[in-house]
N, C-alpha and C positions, 0 to 999 in steps of 0.2 A: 243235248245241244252239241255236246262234242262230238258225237256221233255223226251228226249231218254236217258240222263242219269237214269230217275227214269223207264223208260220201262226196261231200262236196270236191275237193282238192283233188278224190279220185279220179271223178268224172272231170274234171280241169286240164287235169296231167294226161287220164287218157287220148282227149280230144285233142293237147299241144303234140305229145308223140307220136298221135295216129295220122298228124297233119304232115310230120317228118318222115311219114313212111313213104309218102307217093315224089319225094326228092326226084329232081330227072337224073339221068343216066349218067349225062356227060359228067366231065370232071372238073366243073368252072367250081364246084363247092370247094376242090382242095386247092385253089389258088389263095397263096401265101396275102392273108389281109395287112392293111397300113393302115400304121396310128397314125391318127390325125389329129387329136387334142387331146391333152393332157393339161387339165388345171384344175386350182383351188377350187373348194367347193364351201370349206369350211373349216375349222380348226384339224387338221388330220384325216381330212374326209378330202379326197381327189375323184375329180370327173373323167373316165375315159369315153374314146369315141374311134372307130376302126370302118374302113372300109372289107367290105367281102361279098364272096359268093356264097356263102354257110348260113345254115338256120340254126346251128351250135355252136359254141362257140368256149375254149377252156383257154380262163386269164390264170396267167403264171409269172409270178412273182419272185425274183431272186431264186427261181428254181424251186418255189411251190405252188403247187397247184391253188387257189384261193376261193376260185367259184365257175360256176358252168351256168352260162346264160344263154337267150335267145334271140337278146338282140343285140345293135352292133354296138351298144352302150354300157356301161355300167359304173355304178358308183362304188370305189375300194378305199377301206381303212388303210391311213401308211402313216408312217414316222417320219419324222424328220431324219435325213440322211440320203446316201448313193444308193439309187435305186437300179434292177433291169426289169423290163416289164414286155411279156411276149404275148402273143395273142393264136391262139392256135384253132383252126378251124374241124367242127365235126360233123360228121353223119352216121344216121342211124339207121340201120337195117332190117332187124331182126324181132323178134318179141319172144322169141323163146329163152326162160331165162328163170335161174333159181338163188340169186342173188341181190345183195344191195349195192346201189350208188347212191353218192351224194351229189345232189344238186343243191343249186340255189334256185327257189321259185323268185320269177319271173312278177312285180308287184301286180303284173294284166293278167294273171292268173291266181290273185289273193294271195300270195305270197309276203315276202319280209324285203324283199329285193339284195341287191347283191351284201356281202355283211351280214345279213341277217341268218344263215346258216338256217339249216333243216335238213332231215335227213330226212328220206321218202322210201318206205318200202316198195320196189317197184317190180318185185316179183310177177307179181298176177300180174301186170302191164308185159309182162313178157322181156323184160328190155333186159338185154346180157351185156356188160362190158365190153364181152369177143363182138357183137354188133355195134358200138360204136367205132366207128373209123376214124383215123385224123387225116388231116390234109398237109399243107406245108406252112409251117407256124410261120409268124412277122419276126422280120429282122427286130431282135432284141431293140428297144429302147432304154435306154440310159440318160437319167434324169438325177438331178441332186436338188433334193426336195427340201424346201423351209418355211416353215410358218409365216407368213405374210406377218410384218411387226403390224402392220396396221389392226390385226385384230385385239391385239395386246393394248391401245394404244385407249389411251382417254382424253379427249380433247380437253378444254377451256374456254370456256367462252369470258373473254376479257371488257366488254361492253355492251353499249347499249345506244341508240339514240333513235329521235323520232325528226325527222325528216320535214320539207312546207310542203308537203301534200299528205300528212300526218300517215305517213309510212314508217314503222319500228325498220331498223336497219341492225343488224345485230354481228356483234366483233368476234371471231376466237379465232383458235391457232390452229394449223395444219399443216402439218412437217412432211405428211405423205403424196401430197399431189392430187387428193382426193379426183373422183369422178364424179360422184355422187356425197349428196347433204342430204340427210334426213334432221327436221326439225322440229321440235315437242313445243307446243304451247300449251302449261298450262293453268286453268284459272279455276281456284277451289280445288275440288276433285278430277274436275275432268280435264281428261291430257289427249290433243291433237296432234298426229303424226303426222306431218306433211314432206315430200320430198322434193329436192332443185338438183336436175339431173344436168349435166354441162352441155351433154349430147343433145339437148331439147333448146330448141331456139329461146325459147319463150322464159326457161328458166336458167337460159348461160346470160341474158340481160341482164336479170337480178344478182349477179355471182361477180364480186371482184376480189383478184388475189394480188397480192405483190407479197413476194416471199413467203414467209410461211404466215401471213394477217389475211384473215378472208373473211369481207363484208357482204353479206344477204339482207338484203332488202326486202321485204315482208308486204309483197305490192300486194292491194287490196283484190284490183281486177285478178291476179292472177291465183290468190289463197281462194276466191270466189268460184272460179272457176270447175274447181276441184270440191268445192265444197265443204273448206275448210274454214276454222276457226280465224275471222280478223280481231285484230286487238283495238280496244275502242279506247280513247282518249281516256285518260283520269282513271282506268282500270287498271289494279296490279296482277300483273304474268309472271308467272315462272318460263324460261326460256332454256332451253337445252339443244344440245346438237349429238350427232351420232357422223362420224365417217365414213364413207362409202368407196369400195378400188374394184375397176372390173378386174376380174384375176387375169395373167398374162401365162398364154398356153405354152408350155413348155417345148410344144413341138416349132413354131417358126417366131416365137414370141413375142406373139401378137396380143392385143388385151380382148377381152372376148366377153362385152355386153351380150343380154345385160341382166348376166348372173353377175352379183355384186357378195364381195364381203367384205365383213363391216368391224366397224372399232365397238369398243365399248358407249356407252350413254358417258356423257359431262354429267357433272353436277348441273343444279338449274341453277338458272342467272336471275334473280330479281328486280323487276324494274316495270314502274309504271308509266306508260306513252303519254306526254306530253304535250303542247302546243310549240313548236319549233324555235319561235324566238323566244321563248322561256331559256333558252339555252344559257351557262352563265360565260361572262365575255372572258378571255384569254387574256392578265395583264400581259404587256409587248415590253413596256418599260417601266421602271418605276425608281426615282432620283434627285437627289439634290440639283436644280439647274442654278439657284442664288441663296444666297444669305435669306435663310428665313423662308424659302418656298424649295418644293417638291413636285415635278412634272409626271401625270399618268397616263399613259395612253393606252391602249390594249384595243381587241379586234373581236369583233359578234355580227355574225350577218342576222338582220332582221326581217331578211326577203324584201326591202324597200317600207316594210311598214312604220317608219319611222318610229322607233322606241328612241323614248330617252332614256338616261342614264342616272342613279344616282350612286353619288361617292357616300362612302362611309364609314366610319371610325369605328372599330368593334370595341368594347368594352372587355378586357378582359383580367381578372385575376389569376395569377400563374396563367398557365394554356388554357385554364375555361374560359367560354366567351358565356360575361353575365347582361351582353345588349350590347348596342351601338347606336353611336352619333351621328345623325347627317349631315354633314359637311357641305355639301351642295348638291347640284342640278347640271346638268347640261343636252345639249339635243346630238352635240359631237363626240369623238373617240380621245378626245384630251381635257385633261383636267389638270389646273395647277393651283395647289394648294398654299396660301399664304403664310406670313407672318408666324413662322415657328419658331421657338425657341429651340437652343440645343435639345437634343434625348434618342429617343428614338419612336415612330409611329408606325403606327400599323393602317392601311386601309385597301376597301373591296368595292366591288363596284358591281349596283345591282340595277338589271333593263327594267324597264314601265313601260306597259302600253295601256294608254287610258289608266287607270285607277289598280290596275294590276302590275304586280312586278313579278321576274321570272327567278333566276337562280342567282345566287351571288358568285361570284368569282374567288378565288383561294385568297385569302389573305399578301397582303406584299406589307414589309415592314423593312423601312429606311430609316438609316442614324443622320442624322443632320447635326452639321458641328458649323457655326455660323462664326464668322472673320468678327464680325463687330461687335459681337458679345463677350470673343475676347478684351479680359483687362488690357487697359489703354498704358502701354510702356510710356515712363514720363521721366523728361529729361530737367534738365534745368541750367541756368549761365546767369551766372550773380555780374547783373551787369553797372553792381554801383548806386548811392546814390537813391536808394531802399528800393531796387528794383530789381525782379527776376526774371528773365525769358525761360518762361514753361513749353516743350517741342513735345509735340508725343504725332504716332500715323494714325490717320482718320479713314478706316476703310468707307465704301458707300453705304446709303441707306442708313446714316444715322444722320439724327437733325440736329444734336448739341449733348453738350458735354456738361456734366454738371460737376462743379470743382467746391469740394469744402476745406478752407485753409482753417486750421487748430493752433495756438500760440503755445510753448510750452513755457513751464518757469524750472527753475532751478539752475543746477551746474550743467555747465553743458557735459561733461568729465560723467556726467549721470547717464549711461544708457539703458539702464533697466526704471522701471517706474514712474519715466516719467512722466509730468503730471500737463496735460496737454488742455486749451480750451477754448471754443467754436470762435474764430474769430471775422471770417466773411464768406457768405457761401454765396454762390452763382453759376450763373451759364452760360454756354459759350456756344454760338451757335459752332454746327459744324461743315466743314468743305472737304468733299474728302481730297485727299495726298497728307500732304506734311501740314499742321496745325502747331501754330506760334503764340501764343497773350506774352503778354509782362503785363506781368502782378508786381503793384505798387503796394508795399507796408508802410507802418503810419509810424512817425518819429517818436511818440514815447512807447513803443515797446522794444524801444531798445534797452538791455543791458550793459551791465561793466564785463558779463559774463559771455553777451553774443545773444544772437538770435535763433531761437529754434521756431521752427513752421513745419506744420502735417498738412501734405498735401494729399487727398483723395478725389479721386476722377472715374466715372465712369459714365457711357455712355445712354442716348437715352435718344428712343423713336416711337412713333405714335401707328397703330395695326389702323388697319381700314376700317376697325371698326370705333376706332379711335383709345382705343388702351393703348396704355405705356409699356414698353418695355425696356429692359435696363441692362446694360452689360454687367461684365465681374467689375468689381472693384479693384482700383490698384493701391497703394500707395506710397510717398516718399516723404521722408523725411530730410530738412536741409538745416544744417548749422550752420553759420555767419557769425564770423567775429568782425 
């Protein structure tokens, strides 16, 4: 086998060099060739490209020799760094010849192409060194060579969503200006590569960027098209992205589709496509607007399908949620929740349509400190005459004040212990601003010693659904001699 490969490669070489033999006369082969492109190919692998009149052609590199080709092309290993790169043109003459060269085969003649090195006995081909001739090499180019970061680079893909035309639209990041998207879907084991090239009408529609966030839309007509995988409702996909930059030629620095090189693969994104207004709503606001209620509003397009909304109280010990309470219903984007006491709440807010409901929204949680559940500051004016003018401030939303007056006995000289006991209790409707009684006491609780009286006040209103609620308690104590 190796045998007839090398018969082979003889008869190759002999019929490329015997084709070099019948070169015309003139001297258009030694005119001095022009580079004309020079770019990325791949990590350290660069494309050259040369105009000429030669059918040989020797690339020289910082002043070595690298490889001898055929045609005006070739692909050369390089480093990152200052490069000069010449391009020298040959002919060949002669066949008499008891010596080696090295070439590089030509990949149109089974070869390794350029890089790939081989040396060729070419003796019996007759081919002598003293018959190759040179013509007038290309003005040196000089180029400073570096690895595209973009091949270094691993995206992100940061989201997901599905669209009302049940289109996946998919989020990630892209710091390099991409040209090219290649996109993986995949579901189980099997993984589809599809690509959105900018330069293609059809697939720069689907492509939007603002800054480095770049959203693909995953159109059904257009993954069809191609014959790719679309992602059906209620199925879970893995999603990935791959970056794409046409490389920019070093000679007039232009970008030069559509050879592409590429970043690394993301990770996959998990996420299964949905019905659109399943999406969960954005709370906008969430706040104390009065004593005892809390305003929500927040924002969900439904596409016109009229979803309702329900509010809901999660249940939670420490940060686990173990359920939640429904609080109500509405068909609009605001909700105000009533009659709270001080604390603090938590609530989310989840779309219906029909019998189904879609995602819930993040939790919002609001302190609520309510004016009239503060204790009632209570004043007093011993107006004589066994009468006392009680003042205290009545914010709104309360209906009445419930007052319990206590008789004490003993010294008044006694302020620890004393021994106090229920003597009339009542209520007082309320008005809110300033709030005035005189409280009349009865002539035999009088003493030789004076009169002691506990006053206790606090406030009290009825929820809508008709519970009580009650403020702090205050209270005063008043001695009268």
């Amino acid at each position: 086998m190796k045998k007839l490969f090398s018969t082979c490669i003889f008869a190759l070489m002999l019929s490329l060099l015997t084709s070099q033999s019948v070169f015309a006369d003139d001297g258009d082969w030694k005119t001095m060739p022009v580079i004309t492109h020079v770019y990325e190919l791949a990590k350290e692998k660069v494309f050259l490209e040369w105009e000429g009149n030669a059918d040989l052609y020797r690339i020289n590199i910082d002043g070595k020799d690298v490889s001898t080709v055929k045609l005006k092309n070739a692909n050369i290993n390089l480093k990152p760094g200052t490069h000069n790169i010449v391009i020298i043109p040959l002919k060949y003459e002669s066949r008499n010849a008891d010596t080696r060269v090295d070439l590089n085969i030509d990949a149109s003649v089974g070869g390794q192409g350029v890089g790939g090195g081989g040396s060729i006995d070419l003796a019996a081909l007759g081919v002598d060194p003293k018959d190759i001739k040179q013509g007038t090499q290309s003005k040196p180019f000089k180029m400073k060579y570096s690895v595209d970061p973009v091949m270094n680079a691993v995206p992100e893909v940061t989201g997901a969503y599905t669209d009302f035309d049940n289109r996946v639209v998919l989020s990630f990041v892209d710091k390099f200006d991409s040209d090219v998207y290649r996109v993986f879907i995949k579901s189980g084991k099997d993984v589809i590569e599809t690509e959105f090239d900018t330069s293609s009408k059809d697939a720069a529609a689907l492509i939007s960027k603002q800054n480095t966030s770049v959203t693909i839309t995953l159109d059904q007509k257009y993954l069809k098209s191609h014959g790719w995988m679309i992602p059906d409702l209620g199925s879970k996909y893995g999603f990935a992205v791959k970056l794409g930059k046409w490389p920019k030629n070093y000679v007039d620095n232009k970008k030069e589709p559509p050879t592409v090189i590429e970043s690394k693969d993301s990770k996959y994104f998990d996420y299964t496509p949905y019905a659109a207004w399943k999406n969960a709503p954005t709370i906008t606001y969430a706040s104390q607007t009065a004593d005892g209620q809390i305003t929500l509003k927040w924002d969900h397009d439904d596409n016109g399908l009229g979803c309702e909304y329900k509010i809901i109280s999660p249940d939670k010990l420490l940060v686990v949620k173990k359920g939640q309470t429904e609080v109500g219903k509405t068909s609009e984007k605001e909700y105000t929740v009533k009659d709270l006491g001080n604390g603090k709440y938590s609530f989310a807010v989840i779309p219906v349509l029909g019998k189904e409901e879609g995602y819930s929204s993040e939790d919002q949680t609001i302190k609520v400190e309510n004016n009239w559940m503060i204790a009632p500051s209570l004043e007093y004016r011993d107006k004589g005459n066994k009468q006392l003018l009680l003042k205290w401030d009545a914010p709104q939303d309360v209906d009445n004040y419930h007052i319990t007056v206590s008789v004490g006995s003993g010294s008044l000289l006694r302020f620890v212990n004393l021994d106090f006991k229920k003597y009339k209790e009542f209520d007082v409707p309320a008005k809110a601003g300033k709030m005035e009684y005189t409280f009349t006491y009865d002539q035999n609780i009088d003493s030789p010693d004076g009169v002691k009286l506990m006053f206790e006040i606090y406030a009290t209103r009825k929820t809508a659904k008709g519970a009580e609620q009650k403020s702090a308690t205050s209270k005063q104590m008043v001695l009268l001699k």
